[in-house]
Every structure is written in C-alpha cells, then in structure tokens.
N, C-alpha and C positions, 0 to 999 in steps of 0.2 A: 504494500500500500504506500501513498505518499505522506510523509510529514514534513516538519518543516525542523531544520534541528540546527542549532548553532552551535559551532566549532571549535570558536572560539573568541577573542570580541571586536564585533564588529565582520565577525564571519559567518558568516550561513548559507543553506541552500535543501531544498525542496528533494527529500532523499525516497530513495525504494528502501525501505524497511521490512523486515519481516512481521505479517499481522499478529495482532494481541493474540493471545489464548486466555482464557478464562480461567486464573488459579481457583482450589478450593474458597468459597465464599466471595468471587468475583462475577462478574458481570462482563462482557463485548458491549459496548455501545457505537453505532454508525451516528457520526457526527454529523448534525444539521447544520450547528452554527456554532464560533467561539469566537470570544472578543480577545481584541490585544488592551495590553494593559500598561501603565507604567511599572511594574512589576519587570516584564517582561524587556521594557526599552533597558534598565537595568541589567539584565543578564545581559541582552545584545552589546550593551557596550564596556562591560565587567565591571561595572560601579557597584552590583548590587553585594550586600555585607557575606549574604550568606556563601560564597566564594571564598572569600579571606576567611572565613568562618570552617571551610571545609562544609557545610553541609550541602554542599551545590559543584556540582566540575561539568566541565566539557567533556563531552557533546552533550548538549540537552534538548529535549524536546519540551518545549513551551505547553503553555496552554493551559490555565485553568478557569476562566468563564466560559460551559458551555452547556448545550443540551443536545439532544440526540435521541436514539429510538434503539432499546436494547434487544441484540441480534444474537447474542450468547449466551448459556449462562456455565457456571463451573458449577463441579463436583459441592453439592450442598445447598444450592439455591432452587427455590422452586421455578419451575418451567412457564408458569403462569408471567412471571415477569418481560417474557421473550414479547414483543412488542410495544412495550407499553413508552410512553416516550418520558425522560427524565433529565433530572439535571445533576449536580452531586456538589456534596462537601468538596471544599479543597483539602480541608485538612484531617487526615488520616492516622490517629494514635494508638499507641498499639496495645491497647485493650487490655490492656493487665495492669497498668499504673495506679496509683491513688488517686489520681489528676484522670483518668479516665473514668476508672471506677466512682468517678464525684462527675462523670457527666462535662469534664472539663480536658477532651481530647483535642481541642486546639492549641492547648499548651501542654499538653505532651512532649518530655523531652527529648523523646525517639520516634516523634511522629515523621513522615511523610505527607509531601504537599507537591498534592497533582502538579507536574508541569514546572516544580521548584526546587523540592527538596528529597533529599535521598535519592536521587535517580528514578524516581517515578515517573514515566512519561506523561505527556501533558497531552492534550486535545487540538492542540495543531496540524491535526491529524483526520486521516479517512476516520479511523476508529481509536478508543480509546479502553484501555480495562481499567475497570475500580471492582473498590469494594462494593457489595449490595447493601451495607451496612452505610454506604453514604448516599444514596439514590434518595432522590422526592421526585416524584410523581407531581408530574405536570398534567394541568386541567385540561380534557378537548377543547381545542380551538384555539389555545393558547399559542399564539407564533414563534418562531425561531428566536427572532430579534429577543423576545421579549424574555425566552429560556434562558439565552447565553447572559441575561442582565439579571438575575438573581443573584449570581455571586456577589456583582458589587452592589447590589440592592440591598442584600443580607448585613453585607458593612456598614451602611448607609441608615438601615434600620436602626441597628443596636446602635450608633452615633447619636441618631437621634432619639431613641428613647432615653438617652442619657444623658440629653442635652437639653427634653422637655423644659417648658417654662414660659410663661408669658410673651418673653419677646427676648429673639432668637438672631444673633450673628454667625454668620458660617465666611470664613477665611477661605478662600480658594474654590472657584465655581468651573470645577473640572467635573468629569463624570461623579465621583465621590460625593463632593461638594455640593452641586447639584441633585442628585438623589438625596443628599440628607435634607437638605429642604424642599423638598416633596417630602421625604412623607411628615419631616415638622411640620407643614402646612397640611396636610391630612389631619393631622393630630390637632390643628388648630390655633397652630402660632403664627405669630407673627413673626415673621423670617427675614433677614436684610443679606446682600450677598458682598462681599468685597470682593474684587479683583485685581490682578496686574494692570492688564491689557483691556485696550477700551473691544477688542473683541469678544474678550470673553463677560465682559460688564452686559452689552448688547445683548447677548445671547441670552443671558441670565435675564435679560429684562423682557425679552423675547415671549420667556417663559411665564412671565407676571410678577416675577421679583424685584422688589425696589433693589436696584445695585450701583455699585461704584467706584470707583477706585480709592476711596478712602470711606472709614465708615461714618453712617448717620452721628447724632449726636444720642448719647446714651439714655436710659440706663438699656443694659444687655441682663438678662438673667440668667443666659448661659453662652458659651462662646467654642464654637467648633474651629478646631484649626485642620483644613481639607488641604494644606499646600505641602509642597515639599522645599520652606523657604526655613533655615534654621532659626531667624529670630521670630519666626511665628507665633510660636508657644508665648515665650514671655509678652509681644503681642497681647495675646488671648487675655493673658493673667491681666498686662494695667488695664481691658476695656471692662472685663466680667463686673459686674456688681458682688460686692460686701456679701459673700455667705452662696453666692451663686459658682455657677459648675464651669469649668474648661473641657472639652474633649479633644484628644488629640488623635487622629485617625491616618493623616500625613507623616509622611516618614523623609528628612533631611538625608542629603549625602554626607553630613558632616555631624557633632554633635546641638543637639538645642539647649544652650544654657536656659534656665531661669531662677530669681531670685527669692529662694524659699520664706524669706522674711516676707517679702511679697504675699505670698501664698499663709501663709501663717498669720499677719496683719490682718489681711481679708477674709480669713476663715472661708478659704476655698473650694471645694472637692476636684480634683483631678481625677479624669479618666482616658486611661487608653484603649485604643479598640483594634486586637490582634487581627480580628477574622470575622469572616462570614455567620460562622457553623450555629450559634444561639438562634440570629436570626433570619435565617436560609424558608422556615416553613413561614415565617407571616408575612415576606419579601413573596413567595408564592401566591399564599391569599390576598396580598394588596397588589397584585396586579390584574390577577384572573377578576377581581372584585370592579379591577378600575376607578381605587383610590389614588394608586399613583398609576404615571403614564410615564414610564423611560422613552417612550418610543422617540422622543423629537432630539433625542441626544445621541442618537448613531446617524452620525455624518454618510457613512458610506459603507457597504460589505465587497469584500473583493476576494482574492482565490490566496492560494499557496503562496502565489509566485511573487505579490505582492508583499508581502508580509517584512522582508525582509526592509525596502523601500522605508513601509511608514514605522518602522523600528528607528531605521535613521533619520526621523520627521519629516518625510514626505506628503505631502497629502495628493491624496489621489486626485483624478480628475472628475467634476461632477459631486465633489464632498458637497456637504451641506458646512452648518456652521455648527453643527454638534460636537463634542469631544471625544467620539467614542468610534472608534472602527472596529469593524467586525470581517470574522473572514465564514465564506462556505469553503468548508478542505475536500468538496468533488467541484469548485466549477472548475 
C-alpha cells in the first residue's frame, strides 16, 4: 500500500509499504480521510522534542487525525466490527499501569501514539492498525472531513471545558484555537480571539468571533493559550482575572517561563491539556449533534503526494482561508 513516511528532516516520500495485519486485539482500518497537523510539520523538520527525547526516530509514518471504515479484524475482536466506520484515540497505554488502571492512559509512561511515538505507524496511509480498544464509532452520515477533526476537536473540548466561564480569551486562532471557541461558544461564553496575523484575525471573524491582534479590554475569566509562541503563557497569567483559570494547550519550540508569584498573587488555577482521549466521545456527539461545525476550517484535502509540500508551508492551490489541511491516502 502507499504511505507517506519521512526519513529524515525535511525528507520524505510517498513509499510501497507492506499492508497492516491485525495483531491480537487490533483492528485494519481503510483510511477515508486524515488531517496534517503541526505535530506533524514538527517531525518533518526535526524540531519536535520527542526525537531528542528518543521516543520518536526515523523513518516515520505520520498521521494521527483520522477516520476510516474497518476492513480487518485480529485474533480477539468481534467480527461485527468489520465495516462499521471509526475514528480512534491517538494515545495508546499499555494497560497495566496505575495511570491506566485510573483510566488515565494518555499519560502512560510506555504508551504509544499513533503516527508519533514508539514507532506506531500513523494514518498517512491506505490503511492503518490500532487497537479496538481505541475505536469510537462514528454516526451515519457523519462525513470524512468531519471524522478526521475529532482528534483535535477532542483537544479542543477538554480546553475548553477547563476554560469554562463567563467570558473567555483564547490566544492563537489556529485549528486548536478555533475549535476551542466553538464549543466555548456552545457552552455559552462569551469568547474573544487574539491573533498574529490580520489573516488569521479575518478568519476568526469570519466565523462570528470578535478578534484581533491585540486583546479587548478585560476582565477575562479564563484564558486559553492555542499558540506555539513561548511568552504566551505568562501572556495568559497578566490578562486572567484574580482567582480565574489559564489553559495551556500550545506547545513552544523552546521553554515558556512564567512568574509563579504571579500565579500565587492571583490565586490562579493552571491547566494543561496533553490529548484528545477524555474528550474524543463528546467531540463525536457535538458534531453528529451540530453544536459545533469544524467544517469551514479545512482549507483544502489533497493526496499523498502532497503532503510533503504543505509540511514545508505550502498551501495548495484553491485552499480556502481555513487552517486545517487534510489529505484522502487513495486519491
């Protein structure tokens, strides 16, 4: 089959691989649709930690936003599952921890993540195997687009449930950023966007968000930082209001100072938000629901051959003004 698999950085290409097989307690899935990610621009150009980390090497196969129709199953899994169409957890722990056994295998310290870590291959792909133990079950009618945007909808969720509160700033109006106010604004807040770029301010406004390149005048009850800019954070800490919440969801190439007296003065709460996996099933119901709509934030879908292109910031031709490319791995 073909994937898309990178080399090394700043290297890739579109390879004949031999197809998954289905281990005991796995699943085959034929890939509809998977999104690229900044996650991913990260390996492509070897920035990302988990390399210097060891828990990531070359060659890799990308990919973990997607959905698909499973066409396999392994030794253990009921047979009933062979067509039904899914999406899955990225992150995959390995079931015997104290941190798993508490229902908290996203910080598993031997987990695997599709498409990232441990050499699990990713969804840049005809097909992909997982566990069945990370699969959700997508609603008929529910389209491609809208399968491969659970993952970071999932992210985007838990942000924002942890960000709840009257009236809401969100730092960075990238796909993240934008899904987390959706579904604040589901939830009934009042949501303001910052931005760098008067593009990405536009777009946000686009969507019905007051936004701008600098923020309104306060108070903030909570403050989401969606960038990957290092002084973000602290950012976040002087706008929050006295006793109100930060979340940090954006992840820097570098470290993010902030000054804990700050934090301590203010009687703060801080939160970070690793992953999808808590909130993967209500990211499901608020789309099939049609409380939130990702749909106007995928610019473009294109094939294999592209992929490599919009890793090194290409944008296709015919993009839209959305953040979010997506690739089909058969066109």
């Amino acid at each position: 089959m073909k994937a898309f698999v990178v080399t090394a950085p700043g290297a890739a290409e579109v390879a004949d691989v031999p197809e998954p097989v289905a281990a005991i307690g796995e699943v085959v899935v034929d890939v509809e649709c998977a999104g690229v990610c900044g996650t991913d621009a990260e390996f492509f150009t070897g920035e990302m930690q988990y390399l210097a980390d060891g828990h990531a090497r070359y060659p890799m196969r990308l990919g973990h936003e997607w959905c698909g129709t499973v066409s396999e199953t392994g030794l253990g899994v009921h047979p009933a599952w062979v067509g039904r169409r899914v999406t899955g957890d990225t992150m995959l722990g390995c079931g015997r921890c104290r941190r798993c056994r508490g229902g908290r295998q996203h910080v598993c310290a031997q987990r695997q993540e599709v498409g990232i870590r441990g050499g699990r291959a990713g969804a840049l792909a005809e097909r992909v195997a997982v566990p069945v133990r990370s699969l959700h079950e997508l609603p008929a009618g529910l389209e491609p687009a809208l399968g491969a945007l659970v993952e970071p909808g999932g992210n985007a969720c838990r942000a924002a449930r942890a960000a709840a509160g009257e009236r809401v700033l969100v730092l960075g109006p990238g796909t993240i950023g934008l899904l987390t106010a959706q579904f604040l604004r589901a939830a009934g807040c009042e949501v303001h966007l910052v931005g760098a770029t008067a593009r990405s301010v536009d777009f946000a406004r686009a969507l019905g968000f007051p936004a701008g390149t600098e923020p309104p005048e306060p108070p903030f009850d909570a403050v989401v930082d969606a960038t990957n800019d290092p002084g973000s954070p602290a950012r976040a800490l002087d706008l929050v209001e006295p006793a109100g919440r930060i979340v940090c969801i954006g992840l820097a190439g570098r470290p993010s100072p902030i000054d804990t007296r700050n934090a301590v003065l203010k009687d703060v709460t801080a939160v970070g938000v690793l992953s999808a996996s808590p909130g993967l099933s209500a990211t499901v119901e608020a789309y099939a629901a049609g409380d939130v709509d990702p749909r106007p934030l995928v610019a473009a879908t294109v094939g294999l051959d592209e992929v490599a292109a919009i890793l090194s910031g290409h944008r296709p031709s015919g993009a839209t003004a959305g953040p979010k490319i997506q690739v089909d791995p058969r066109a």
